[in-house]
C-alpha positions in Angstrom: -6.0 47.3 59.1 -9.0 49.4 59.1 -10.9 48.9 62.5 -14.0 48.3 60.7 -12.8 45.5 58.7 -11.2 44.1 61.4 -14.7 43.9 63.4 -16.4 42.4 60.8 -13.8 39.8 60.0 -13.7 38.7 64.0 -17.2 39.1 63.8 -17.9 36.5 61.0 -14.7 33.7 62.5 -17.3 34.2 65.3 -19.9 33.0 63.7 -18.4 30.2 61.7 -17.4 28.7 64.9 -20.8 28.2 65.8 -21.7 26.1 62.8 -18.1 23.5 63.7 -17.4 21.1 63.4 -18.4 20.5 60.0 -19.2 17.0 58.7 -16.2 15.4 57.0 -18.0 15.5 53.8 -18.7 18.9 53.4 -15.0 20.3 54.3 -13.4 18.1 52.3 -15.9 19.3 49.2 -15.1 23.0 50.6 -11.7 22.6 50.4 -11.4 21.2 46.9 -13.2 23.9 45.3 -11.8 26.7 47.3 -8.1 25.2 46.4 -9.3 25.3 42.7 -10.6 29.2 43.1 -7.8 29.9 45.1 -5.4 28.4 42.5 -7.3 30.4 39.6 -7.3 33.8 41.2 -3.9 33.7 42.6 -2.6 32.8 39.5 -5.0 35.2 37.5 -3.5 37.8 38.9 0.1 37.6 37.6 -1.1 37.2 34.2 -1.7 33.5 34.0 -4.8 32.9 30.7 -6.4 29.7 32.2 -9.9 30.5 32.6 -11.3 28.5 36.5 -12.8 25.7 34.2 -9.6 25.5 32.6 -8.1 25.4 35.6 -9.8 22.8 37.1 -9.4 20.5 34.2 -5.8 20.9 34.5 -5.8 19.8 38.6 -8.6 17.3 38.6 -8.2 15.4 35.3 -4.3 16.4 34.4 -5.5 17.1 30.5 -3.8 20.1 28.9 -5.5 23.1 27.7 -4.6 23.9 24.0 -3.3 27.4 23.0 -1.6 27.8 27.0 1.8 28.0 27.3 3.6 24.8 29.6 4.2 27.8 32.1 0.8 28.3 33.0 -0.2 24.3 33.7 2.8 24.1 35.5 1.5 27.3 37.3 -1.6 25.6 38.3 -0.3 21.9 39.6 2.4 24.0 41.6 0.1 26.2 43.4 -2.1 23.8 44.3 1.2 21.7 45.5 2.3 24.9 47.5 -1.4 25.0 49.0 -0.8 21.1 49.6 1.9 21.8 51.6 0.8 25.1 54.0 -1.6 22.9 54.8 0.5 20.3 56.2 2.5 22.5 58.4 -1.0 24.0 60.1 -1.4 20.1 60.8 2.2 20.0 62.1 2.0 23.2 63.9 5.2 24.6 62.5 5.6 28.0 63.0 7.1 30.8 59.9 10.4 29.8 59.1 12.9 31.2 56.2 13.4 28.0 55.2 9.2 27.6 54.8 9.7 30.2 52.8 12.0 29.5 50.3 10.2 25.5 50.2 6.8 27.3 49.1 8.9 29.0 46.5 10.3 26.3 45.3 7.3 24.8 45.3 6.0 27.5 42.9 9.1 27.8 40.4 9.1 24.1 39.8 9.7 23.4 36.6 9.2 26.7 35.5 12.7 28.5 36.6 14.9 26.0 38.7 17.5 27.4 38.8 15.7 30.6 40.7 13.9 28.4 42.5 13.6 28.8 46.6 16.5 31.3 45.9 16.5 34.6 46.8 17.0 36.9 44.1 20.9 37.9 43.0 19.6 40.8 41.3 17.8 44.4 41.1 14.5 44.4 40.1 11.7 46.7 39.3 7.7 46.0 39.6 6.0 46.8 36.8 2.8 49.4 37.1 3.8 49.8 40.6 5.5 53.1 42.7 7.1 50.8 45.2 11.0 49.6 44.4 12.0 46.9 46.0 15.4 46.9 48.1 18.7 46.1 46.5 19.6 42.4 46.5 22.3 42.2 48.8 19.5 43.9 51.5 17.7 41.0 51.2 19.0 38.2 53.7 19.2 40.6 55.8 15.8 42.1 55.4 14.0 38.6 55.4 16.2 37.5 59.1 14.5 41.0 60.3 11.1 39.8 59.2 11.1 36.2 60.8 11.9 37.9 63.3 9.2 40.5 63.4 6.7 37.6 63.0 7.9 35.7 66.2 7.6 38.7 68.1 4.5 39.9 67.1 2.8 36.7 66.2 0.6 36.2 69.4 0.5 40.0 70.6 -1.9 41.1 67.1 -5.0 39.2 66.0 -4.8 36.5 62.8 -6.0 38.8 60.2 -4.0 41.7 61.0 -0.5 39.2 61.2 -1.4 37.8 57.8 -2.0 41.2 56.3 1.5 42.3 57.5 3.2 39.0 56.3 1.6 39.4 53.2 2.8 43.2 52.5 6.1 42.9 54.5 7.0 40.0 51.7 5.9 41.7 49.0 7.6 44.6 49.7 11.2 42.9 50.4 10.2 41.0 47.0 12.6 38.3 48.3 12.5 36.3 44.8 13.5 37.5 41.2 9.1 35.7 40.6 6.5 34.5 42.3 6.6 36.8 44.9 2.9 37.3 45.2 2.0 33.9 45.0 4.2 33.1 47.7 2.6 35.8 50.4 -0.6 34.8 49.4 -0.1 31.6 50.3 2.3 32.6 53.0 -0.7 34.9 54.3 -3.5 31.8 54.0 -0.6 29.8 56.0 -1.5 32.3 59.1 -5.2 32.9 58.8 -5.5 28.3 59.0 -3.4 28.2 61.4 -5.3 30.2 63.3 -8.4 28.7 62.9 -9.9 31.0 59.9 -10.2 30.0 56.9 -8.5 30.8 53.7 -9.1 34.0 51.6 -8.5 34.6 48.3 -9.2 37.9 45.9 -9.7 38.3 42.2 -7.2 39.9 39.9 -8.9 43.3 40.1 -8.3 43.5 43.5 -4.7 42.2 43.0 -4.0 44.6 40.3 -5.0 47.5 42.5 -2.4 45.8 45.7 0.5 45.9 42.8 0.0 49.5 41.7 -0.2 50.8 45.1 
């Protein structure tokens, strides 16, 4: 991570912490419309049409949207039920687990592709508009043991933002699942930054778009 960007990041957790704790109120408001922006832009960025007013229509009054496919409502309700459920663990204090893993992608293939769901992928696969091809399938049981275990050794000895950055490219990277891949390190990376007392991040699709072709 540029040097820079890491300063400035430390530099603004710094000054959050002066304003905590936060009335109950006002996190709780925080975190419902972040979780709705955060739901909209993750899912934005693998093609989902749901526009964020669509989106929170779909998580805060359950009505469907006409002219979207099933896929995409289901796409909403399970992210926000995969961000349901990182937060629980920074409550429980779990640590990165393989089997955390495959539960958040589960999580996110609900409904959509059971069958695929919290499995790792039994095929080859390419990523489309990107230069990056992801290992062979049989590599990856292998190659996600390796990265648990990276992340227990390195997950005190670099700062927050740096260790979710890595999780986040070291997963997409492996591309452990035949979908939902990125959703799955982003949440995987917010899962680190909350744990450590920062708060979520989330990008736009631009940005995202830019991550995938690189």
């Amino acid at each position: 991570m540029n040097s820079n960007l890491l300063k400035s990041i430390l530099g603004k957790k710094r000054a959050l912490d002066t304003y905590r704790p936060l009335p109950p109120a006002i996190v709780k408001k925080l975190e419902e419309e972040f979780s709705i922006a955060w739901t909209y832009n993750s899912n934005a960025i693998e093609g989902n049409t749901l526009t964020l007013q669509e989106t929170e229509i779909v998580l805060n009054s359950g009505i469907t949207i006409g002219g979207k496919t099933v896929n995409e409502h289901f796409e909403v309700v399970n992210h926000k039920n995969g961000i349901d459920f990182i937060k629980s663990l920074v409550e429980k204090k779990e640590s990165l687990t393989e089997d955390t893993v495959k539960k958040v992608h589960s999580l996110i293939l609900q409904s959509i592709d059971d069958s695929e769901a919290g499995h790792y992928r039994r095929q080859n696969v390419r990523i489309l508009g990107a230069r990056h091809i992801p290992p062979q399938s049989f590599k990856i049981p292998r190659l996600m043991n390796d990265f648990i275990e990276w992340f227990h050794t390195n997950e005190y000895s670099i700062s927050p933002p740096e260790l979710a950055a890595e999780v986040h490219y070291k997963l997409v990277m492996i591309h452990p699942f035949i979908d939902g891949n990125g959703r799955v390190a982003r949440l995987l990376m917010n899962l680190i930054l909350m744990k450590h007392g920062y708060p979520p991040a989330s990008y736009s699709k631009s940005i995202g778009e830019n991550i995938i072709g690189s």
